[in-house]
NUDREN-473002 format. One line per field, with one value per residue (C-alpha): residue number from 1; x, y, z; residue in one letter. Coordinates in Angstrom, 3 decimals. Layout:
REM residues N
voro = [NUM; ...]
xx = [X; ...]
yy = [Y; ...]
zz = [Z; ...]
lovo = [a; ...]
***
This chain:
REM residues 495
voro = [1; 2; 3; 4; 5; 6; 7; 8; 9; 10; 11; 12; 13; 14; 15; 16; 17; 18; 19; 20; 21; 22; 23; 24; 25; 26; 27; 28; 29; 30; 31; 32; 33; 34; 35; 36; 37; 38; 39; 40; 41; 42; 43; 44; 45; 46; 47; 48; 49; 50; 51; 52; 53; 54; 55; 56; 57; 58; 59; 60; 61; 62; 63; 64; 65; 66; 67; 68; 69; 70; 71; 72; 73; 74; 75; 76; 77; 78; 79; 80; 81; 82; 83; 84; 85; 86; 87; 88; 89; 90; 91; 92; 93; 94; 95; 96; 97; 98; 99; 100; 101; 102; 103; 104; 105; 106; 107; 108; 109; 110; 111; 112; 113; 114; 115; 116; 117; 118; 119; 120; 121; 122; 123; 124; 125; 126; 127; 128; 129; 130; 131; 132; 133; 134; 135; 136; 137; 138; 139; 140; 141; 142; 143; 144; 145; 146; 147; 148; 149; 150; 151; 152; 153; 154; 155; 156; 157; 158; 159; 160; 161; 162; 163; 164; 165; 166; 167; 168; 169; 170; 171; 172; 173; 174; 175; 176; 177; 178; 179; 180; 181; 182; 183; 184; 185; 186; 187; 188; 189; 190; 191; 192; 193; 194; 195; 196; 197; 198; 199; 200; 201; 202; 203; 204; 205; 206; 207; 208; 209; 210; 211; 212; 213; 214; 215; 216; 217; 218; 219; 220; 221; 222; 223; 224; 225; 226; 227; 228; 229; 230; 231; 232; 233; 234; 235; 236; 237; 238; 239; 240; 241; 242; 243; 244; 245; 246; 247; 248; 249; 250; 251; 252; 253; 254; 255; 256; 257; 258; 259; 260; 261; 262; 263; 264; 265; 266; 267; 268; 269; 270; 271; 272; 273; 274; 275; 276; 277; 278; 279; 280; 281; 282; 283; 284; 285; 286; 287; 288; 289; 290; 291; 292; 293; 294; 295; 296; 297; 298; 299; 300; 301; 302; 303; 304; 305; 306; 307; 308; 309; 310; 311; 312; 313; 314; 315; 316; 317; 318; 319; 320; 321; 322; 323; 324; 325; 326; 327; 328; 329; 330; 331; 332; 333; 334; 335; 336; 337; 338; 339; 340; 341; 342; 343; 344; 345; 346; 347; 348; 349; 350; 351; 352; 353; 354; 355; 356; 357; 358; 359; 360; 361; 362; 363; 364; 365; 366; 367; 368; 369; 370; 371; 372; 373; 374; 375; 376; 377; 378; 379; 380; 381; 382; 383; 384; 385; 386; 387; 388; 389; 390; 391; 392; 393; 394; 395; 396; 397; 398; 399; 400; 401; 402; 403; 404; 405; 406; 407; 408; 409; 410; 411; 412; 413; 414; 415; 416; 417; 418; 419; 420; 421; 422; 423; 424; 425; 426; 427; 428; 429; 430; 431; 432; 433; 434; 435; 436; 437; 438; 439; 440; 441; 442; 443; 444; 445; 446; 447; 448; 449; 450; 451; 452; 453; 454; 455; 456; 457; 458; 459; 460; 461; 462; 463; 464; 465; 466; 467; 468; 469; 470; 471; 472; 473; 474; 475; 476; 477; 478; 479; 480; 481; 482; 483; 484; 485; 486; 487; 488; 489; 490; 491; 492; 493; 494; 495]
xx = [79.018; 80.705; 78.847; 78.227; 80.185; 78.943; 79.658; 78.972; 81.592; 80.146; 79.202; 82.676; 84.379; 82.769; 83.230; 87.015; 87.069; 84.853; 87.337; 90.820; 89.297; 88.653; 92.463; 94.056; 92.083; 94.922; 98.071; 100.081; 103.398; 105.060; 105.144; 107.199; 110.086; 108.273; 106.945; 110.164; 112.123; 110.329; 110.442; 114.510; 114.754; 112.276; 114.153; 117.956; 116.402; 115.372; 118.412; 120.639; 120.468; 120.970; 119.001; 121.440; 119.567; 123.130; 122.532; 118.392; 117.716; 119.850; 118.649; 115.972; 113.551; 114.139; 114.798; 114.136; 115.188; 113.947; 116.895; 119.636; 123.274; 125.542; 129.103; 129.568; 126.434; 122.179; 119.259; 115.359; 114.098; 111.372; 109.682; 110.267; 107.081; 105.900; 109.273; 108.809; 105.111; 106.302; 109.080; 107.004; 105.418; 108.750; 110.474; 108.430; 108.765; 112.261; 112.495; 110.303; 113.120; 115.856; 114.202; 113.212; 115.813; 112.994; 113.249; 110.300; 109.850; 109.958; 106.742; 105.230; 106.907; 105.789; 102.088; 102.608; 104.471; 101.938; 98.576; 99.814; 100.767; 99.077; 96.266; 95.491; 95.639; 93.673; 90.831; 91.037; 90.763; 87.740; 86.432; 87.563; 85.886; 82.980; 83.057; 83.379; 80.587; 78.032; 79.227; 78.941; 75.312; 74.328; 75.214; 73.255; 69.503; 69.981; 68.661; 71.404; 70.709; 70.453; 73.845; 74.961; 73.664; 75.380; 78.268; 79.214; 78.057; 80.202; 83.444; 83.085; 82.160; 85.612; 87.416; 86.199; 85.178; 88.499; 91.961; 92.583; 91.403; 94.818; 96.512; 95.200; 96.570; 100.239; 102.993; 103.149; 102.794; 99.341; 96.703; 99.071; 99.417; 95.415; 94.596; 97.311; 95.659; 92.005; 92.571; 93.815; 90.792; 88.861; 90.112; 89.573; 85.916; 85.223; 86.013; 82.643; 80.844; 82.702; 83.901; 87.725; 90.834; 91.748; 93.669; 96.964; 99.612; 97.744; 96.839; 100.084; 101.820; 99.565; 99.751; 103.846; 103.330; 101.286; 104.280; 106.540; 104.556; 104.454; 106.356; 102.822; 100.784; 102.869; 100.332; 97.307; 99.373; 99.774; 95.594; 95.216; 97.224; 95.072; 91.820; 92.787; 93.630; 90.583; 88.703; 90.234; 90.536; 88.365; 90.794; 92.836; 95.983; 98.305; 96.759; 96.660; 100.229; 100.961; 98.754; 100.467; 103.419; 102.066; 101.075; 104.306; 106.160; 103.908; 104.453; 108.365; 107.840; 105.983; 108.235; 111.503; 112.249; 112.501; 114.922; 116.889; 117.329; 118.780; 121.276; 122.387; 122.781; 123.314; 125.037; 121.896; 117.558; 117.741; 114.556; 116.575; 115.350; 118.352; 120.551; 118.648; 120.796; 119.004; 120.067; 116.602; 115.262; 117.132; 117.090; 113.392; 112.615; 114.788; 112.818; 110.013; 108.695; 109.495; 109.407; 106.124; 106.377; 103.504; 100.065; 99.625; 95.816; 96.276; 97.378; 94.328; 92.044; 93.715; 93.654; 89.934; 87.624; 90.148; 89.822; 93.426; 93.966; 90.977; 89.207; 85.944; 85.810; 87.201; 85.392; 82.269; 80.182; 83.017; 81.324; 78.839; 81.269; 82.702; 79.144; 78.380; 81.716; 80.136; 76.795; 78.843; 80.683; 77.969; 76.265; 77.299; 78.501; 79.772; 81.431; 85.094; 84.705; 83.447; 86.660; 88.539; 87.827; 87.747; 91.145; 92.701; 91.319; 92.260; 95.454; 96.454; 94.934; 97.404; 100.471; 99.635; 98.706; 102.302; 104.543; 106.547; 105.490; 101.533; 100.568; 101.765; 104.112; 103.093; 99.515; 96.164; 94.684; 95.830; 97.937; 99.391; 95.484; 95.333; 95.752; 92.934; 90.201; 88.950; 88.558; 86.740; 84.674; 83.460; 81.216; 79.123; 77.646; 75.571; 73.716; 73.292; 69.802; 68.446; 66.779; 67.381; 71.226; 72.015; 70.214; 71.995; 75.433; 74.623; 74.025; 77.563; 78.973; 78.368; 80.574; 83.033; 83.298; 83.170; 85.900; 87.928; 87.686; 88.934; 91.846; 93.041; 92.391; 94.431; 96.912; 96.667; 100.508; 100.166; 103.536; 103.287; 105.444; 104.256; 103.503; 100.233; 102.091; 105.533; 107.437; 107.506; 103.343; 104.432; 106.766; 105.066; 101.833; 99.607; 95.811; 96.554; 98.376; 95.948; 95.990; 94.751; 92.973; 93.959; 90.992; 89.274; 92.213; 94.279; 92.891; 89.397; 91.086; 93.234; 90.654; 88.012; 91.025; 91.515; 94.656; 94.271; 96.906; 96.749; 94.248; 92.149; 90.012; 93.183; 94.136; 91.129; 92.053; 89.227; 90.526; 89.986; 86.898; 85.316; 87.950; 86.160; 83.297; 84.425; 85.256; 81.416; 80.297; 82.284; 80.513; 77.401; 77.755; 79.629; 77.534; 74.366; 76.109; 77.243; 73.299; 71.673; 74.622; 74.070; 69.870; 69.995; 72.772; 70.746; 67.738; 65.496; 66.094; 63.127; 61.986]
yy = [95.229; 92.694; 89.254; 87.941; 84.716; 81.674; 79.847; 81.542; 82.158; 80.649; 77.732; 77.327; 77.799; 75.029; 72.987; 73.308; 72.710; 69.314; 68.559; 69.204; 67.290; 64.223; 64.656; 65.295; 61.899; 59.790; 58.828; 56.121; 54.892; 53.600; 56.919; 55.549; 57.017; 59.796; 60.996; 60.548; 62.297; 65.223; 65.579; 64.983; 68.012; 70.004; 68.684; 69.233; 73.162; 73.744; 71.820; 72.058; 75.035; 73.067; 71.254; 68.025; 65.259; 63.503; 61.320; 61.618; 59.523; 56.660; 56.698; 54.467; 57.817; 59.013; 56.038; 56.774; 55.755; 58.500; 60.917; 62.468; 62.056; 64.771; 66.102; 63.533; 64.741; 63.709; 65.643; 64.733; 64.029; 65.289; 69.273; 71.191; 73.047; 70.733; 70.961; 74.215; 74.541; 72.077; 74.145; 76.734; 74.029; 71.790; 75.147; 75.492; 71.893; 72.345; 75.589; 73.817; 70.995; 73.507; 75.286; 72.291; 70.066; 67.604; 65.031; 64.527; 61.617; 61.993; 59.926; 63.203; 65.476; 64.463; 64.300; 67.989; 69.174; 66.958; 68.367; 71.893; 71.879; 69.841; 69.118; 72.597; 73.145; 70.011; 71.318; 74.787; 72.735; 71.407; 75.598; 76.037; 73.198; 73.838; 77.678; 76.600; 73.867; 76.444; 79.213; 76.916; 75.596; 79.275; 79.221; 76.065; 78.209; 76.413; 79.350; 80.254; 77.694; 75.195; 75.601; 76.254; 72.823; 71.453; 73.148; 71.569; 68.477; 67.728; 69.097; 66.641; 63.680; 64.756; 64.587; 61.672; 59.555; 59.637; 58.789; 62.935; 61.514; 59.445; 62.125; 64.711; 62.023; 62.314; 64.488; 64.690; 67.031; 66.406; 68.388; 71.327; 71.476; 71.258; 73.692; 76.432; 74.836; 75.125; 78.399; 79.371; 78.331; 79.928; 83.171; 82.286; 81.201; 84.210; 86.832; 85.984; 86.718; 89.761; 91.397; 93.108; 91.920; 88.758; 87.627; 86.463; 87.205; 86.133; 82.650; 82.333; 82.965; 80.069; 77.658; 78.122; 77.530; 74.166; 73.326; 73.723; 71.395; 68.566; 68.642; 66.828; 70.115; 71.379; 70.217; 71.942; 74.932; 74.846; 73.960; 76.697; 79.418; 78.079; 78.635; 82.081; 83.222; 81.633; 83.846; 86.990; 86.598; 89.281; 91.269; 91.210; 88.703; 91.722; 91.761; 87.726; 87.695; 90.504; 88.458; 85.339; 86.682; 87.855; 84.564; 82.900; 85.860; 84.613; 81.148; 81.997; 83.250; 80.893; 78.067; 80.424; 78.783; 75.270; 76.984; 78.713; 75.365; 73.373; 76.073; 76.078; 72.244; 71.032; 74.413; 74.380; 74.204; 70.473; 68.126; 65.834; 62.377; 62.843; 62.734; 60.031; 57.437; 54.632; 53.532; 51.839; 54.915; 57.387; 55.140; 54.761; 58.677; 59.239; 58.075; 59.987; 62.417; 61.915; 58.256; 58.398; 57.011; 55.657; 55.224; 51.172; 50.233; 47.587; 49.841; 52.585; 49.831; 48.889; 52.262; 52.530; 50.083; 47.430; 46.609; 46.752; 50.515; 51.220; 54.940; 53.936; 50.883; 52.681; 55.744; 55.209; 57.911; 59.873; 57.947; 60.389; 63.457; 62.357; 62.700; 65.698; 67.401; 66.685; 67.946; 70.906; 71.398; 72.536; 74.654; 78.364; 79.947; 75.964; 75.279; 76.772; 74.025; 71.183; 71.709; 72.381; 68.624; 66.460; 67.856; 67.788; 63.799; 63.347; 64.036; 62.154; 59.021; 58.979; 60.218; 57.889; 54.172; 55.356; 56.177; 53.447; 53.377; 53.680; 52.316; 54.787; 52.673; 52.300; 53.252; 51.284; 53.723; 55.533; 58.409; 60.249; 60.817; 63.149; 66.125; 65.874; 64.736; 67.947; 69.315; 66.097; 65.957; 69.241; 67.197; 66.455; 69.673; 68.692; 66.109; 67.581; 69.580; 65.838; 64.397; 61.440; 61.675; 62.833; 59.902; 57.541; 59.579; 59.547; 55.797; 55.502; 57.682; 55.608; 52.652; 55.186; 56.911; 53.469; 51.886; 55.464; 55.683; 51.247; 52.075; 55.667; 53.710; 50.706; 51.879; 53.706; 52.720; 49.085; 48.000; 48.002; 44.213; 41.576; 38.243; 38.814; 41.250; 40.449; 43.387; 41.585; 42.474; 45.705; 46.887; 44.769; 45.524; 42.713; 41.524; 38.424; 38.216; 38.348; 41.289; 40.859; 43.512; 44.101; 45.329; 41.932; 40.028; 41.790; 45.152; 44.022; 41.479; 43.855; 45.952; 43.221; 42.010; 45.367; 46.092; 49.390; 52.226; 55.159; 57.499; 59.976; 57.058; 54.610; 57.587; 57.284; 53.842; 52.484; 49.457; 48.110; 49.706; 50.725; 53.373; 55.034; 55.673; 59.465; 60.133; 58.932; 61.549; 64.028; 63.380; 63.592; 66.951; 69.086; 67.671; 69.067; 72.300; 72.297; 71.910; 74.784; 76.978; 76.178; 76.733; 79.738; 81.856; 81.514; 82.211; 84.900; 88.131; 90.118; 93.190]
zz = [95.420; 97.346; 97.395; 100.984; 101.961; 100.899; 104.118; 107.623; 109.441; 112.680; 110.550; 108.863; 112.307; 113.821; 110.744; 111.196; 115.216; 113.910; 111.606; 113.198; 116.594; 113.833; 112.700; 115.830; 117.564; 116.006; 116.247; 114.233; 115.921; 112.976; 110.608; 107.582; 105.497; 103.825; 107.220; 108.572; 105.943; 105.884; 110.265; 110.042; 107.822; 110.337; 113.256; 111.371; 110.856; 114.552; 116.669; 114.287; 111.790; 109.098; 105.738; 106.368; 107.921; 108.723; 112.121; 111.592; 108.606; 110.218; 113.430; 114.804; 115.536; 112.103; 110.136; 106.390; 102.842; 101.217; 101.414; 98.686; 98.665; 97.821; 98.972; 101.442; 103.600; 103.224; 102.825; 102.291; 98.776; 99.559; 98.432; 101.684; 102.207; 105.145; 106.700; 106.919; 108.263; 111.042; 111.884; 114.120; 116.546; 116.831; 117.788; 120.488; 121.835; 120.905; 123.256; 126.007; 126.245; 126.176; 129.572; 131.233; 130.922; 130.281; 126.634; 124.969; 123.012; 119.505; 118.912; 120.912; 118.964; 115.617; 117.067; 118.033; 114.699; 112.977; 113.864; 114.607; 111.158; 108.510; 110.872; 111.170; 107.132; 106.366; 108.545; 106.800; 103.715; 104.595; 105.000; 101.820; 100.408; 102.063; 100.889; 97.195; 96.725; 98.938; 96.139; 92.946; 94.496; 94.315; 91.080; 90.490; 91.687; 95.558; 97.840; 100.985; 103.297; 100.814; 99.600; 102.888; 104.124; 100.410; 100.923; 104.329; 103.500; 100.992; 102.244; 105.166; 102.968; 101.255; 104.471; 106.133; 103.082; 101.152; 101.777; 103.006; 105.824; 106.254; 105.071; 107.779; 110.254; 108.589; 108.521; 104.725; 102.204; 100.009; 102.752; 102.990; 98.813; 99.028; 101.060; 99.078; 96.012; 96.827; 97.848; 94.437; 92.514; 95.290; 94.609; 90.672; 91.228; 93.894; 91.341; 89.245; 92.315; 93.550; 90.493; 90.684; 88.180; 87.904; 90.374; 88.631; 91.466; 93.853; 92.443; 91.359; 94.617; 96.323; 93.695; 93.774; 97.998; 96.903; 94.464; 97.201; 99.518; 96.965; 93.233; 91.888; 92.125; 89.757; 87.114; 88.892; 88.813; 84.892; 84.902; 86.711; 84.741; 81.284; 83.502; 84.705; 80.541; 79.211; 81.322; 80.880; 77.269; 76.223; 77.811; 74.381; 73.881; 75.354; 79.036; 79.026; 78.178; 81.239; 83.639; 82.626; 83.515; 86.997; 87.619; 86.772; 89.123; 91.816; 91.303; 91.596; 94.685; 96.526; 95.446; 96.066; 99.332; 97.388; 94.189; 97.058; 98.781; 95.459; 94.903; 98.407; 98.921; 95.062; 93.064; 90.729; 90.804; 90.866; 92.106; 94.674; 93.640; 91.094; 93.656; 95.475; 97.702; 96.224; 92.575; 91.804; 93.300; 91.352; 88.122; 87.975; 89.282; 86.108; 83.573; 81.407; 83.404; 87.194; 86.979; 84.642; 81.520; 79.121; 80.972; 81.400; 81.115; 83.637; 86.155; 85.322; 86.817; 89.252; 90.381; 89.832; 90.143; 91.764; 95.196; 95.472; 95.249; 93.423; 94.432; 93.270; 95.679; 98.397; 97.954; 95.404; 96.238; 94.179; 90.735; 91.354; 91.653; 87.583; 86.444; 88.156; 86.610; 82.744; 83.979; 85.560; 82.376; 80.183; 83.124; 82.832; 85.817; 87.045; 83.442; 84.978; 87.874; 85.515; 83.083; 85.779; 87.760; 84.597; 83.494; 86.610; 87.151; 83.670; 83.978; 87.503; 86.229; 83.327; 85.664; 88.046; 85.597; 84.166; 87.181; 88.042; 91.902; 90.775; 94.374; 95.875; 98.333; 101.706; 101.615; 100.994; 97.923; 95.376; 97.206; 94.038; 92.908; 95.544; 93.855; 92.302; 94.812; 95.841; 92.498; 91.331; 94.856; 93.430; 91.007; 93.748; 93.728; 90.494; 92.102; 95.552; 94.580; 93.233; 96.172; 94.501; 93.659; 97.024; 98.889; 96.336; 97.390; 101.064; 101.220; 99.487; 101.157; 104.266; 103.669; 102.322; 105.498; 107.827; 105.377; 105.855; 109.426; 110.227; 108.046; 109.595; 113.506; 112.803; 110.167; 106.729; 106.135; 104.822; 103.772; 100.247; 100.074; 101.721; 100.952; 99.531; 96.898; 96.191; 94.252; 90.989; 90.034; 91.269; 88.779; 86.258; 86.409; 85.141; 85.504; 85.583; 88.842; 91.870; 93.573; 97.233; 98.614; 102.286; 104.253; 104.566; 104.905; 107.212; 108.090; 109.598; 111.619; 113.098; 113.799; 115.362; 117.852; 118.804; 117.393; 116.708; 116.725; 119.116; 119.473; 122.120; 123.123; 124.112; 126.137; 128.226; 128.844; 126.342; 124.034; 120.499; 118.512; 121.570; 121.726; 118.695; 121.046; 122.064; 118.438; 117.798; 120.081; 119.077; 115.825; 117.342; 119.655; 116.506; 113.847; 115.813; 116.512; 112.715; 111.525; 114.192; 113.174; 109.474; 109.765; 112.098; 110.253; 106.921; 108.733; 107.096; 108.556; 110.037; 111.483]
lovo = [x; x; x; x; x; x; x; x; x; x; x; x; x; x; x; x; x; x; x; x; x; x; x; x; x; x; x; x; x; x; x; x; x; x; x; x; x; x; x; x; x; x; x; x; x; x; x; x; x; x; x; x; x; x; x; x; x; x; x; x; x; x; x; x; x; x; x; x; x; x; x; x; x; x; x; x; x; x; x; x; x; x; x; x; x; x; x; x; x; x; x; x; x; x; x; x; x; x; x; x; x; x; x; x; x; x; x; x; x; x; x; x; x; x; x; x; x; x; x; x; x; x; x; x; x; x; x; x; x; x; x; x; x; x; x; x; x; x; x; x; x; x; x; x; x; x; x; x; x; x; x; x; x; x; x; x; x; x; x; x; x; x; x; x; x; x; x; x; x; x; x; x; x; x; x; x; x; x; x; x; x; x; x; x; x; x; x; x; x; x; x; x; x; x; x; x; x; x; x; x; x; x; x; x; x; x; x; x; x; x; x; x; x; x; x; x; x; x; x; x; x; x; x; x; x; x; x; x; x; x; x; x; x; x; x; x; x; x; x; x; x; x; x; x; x; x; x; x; x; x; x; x; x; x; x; x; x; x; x; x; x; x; x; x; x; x; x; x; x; x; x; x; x; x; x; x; x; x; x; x; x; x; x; x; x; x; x; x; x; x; x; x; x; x; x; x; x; x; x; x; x; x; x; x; x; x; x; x; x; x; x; x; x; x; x; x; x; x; x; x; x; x; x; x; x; x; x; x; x; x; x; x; x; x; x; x; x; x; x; x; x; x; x; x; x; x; x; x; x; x; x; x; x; x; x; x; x; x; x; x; x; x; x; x; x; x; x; x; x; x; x; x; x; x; x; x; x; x; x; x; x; x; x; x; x; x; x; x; x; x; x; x; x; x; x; x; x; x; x; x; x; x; x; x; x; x; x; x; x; x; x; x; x; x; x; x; x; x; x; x; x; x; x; x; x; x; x; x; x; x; x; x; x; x; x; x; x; x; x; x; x; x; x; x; x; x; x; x; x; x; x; x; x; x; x; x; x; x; x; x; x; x; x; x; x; x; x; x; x; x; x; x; x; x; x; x; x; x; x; x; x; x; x; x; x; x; x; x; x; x; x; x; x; x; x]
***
């Protein structure tokens, strides 16, 4: 018997209209190289037919560093997977131009391209989210409404309390990889509930499209893979091996478009940061593993519990998310999620204190710990049914969320060198160097004078913070409509 969905689907649609309306309220003018290197390659596809970015990347519209030389031509460094989701909506603008005779500004375009393509997958992230924690709260004993209410709860604290926020905002590839990745493990953790094989191919296939969004998901994908064996094992060693390889035919396949790619611009499956046009770019990307090397313990804090990029300053309501993962760990029926979270964060905290660019370039937290956020935000399930814990995550959760939403209005693309932080106690990481944190010295200011970036509220002619206002009620109108529809779908059914 098939179980009934953990989230209703009234519920989870208005969750995602809530949720794309937060991402699509903002705009930042100044996108940055990755941003940039990733649109050339949508715009070379659409105008141009081609994967060479030649007269994008150097252009003041396109500007970017991040690009590969080869053959006398350029191309983005970067996994193409967001490329290619933005290719549908800048066709259409494309296509519009082409009838009209009319320009449109590329600052329009990539507002378009960029909500009509990771906008719409970060809010579907958000569903998915919302669909697991309800599902593992079952688990825990909560009764339906209860892990409805949980389940919704926490996938917005997720969106709007972490850095996905900024990355909603952006045309870059971590909230596309996260949704293809969450929707893996979905299909891993719905198969307790519903029964049927395990779903090898089709976890496979996903996790290879999250791979092809962003080369770091690669390790979820391998976490994944162990996951899906350990529970089939009583299946005998023979069917593990066969579903194994299932899995690893799927992944093929959804990162095909990325092998096929390599071979057709470089001969050979190559990652392009080897070809990088950079030399301290391609020398550093070159060493250990993708530029990570041995994890440094100075850079682990500063990652952490350091202002400067630190994820437990800038979001510490997640503190309670690690020790919900150990509780979560021992719990049958929430043990595959616990293991599943503390691995994952395990494992990005050591990539990221050892990769040479640890903060993440221009960004204000930890961007290549990622990955691993909605997996670890999972935790929170284990302390939602404590009255307790979740007043003590709410009331975190709350300068979390305020911090979040200053940073994505003014600009959550801090140049990474400035005179605060000079590159030298970047690439040598040391604690005894000060590292300044930016949001009381220059983000706050920005945002008290008003000079914020653009957004739906600007548009209406309102200035500075006051132009937050119609995001506010936005808040308040869909969050009302997201608790009736929550309380009257779980309603007891009579008569």
């Amino acid at each position: 018997m098939t179980a009934s969905p953990p989230i209703p689907r009234t519920a989870a649609a208005a969750l995602f209209i809530l949720l794309l309306g937060t991402f699509a309220y903002f705009h930042h003018p100044a996108p940055g190289w990755n941003v940039n290197s990733r649109l050339a390659l949508t715009a070379a596809l659409v105008e141009r037919g081609t994967v060479r970015i030649d007269g994008y990347f150097d252009t003041p519209d396109f500007e970017t560093g991040d690009v590969a030389a080869f053959g006398g031509h350029h191309y983005s460094d970067k996994a193409i997977g967001t490329s290619l989701l933005g290719v549908p909506a800048y066709a259409v603008l494309h296509g519009f131009r082409v009838l009209a005779g009319a320009e449109t500004p590329v600052g329009v375009r990539r507002y378009i391209v960029t909500v009509f393509s990771v906008g719409l997958c970060a809010a579907a992230a958000g569903v998915v989210l919302a669909r697991l924690a309800a599902r593992l709260m079952r688990r825990a004993g909560a009764g339906d409404r209860e892990a409805v209410r949980g389940g919704l709860a926490i996938a917005v604290l997720l969106a709007t309390g972490t850095q996905m926020l900024f990355y909603s905002t952006l045309f870059m590839a971590y909230m596309p990889a996260v949704l293809f990745a969450l929707l893996a493990f979905e299909r891993f953790e719905a198969r307790r509930d519903e029964g049927g094989p395990v779903p090898w191919l089709a976890c496979g296939v996903l996790m290879g499209l999250a791979v092809l969004c962003e080369y770091l998901f690669g390790a979820l994908a391998v976490l994944l893979a162990l996951m899906l064996a350990l529970s089939a094992r009583g299946a005998g060693a023979g069917a593990v091996g066969r579903g194994l390889a299932l899995y690893a035919v799927g992944a093929l396949a959804g990162v095909a478009p990325f092998i096929g790619y390599t071979l057709a611009v470089f001969g050979t499956p190559a990652i392009p940061y080897q070809y990088h046009a950079n030399e301290m770019f391609r020398d550093f990307m070159a060493r250990g593993v993708m530029g990570a090397t041995v994890p440094k313990a100075a850079v682990l804090w500063l990652i952490t519990f350091h202002p400067y990029r630190g994820l437990f300053v800038h979001s510490p309501f997640l503190v309670a998310a690690v020790a919900g993962l150990f509780v979560m760990a021992r719990r049958p029926g929430l043990r595959a999620a616990g293991w599943f979270g503390l691995l994952a964060a395990g494992f990005y905290l050591l990539f990221n204190a050892g990769y040479y660019m640890w903060w993440g370039g221009w960004s204000f937290g930890p961007r290549h710990l990622i990955p691993m956020l909605p997996f670890l935000g999972l935790g929170l399930v284990a302390a939602w049914r404590s009255s307790a814990a979740r007043a003590a995550v709410l009331a975190l959760a709350v300068p979390a969320v305020a911090l979040h939403m200053v940073v994505v209005a003014v600009d959550p693309q801090f140049r990474d060198l400035n005179p605060m932080t000079p590159l030298r106690i970047l690439l040598e990481p040391d604690l005894s160097h000060e590292y300044l944190w930016l949001f009381p010295r220059y983000i706050w200011p920005l945002f008290k004078a008003g000079d914020l970036g653009m957004n739906g509220g600007r548009l209406l002619g309102l200035q500075g913070p006051a132009s937050l206002l119609p995001l506010a009620v936005w808040w308040l109108a869909g969050g009302a409509c997201l608790w009736v529809l929550a309380r009257r779908s779980t309603a007891p059914q009579t008569g």
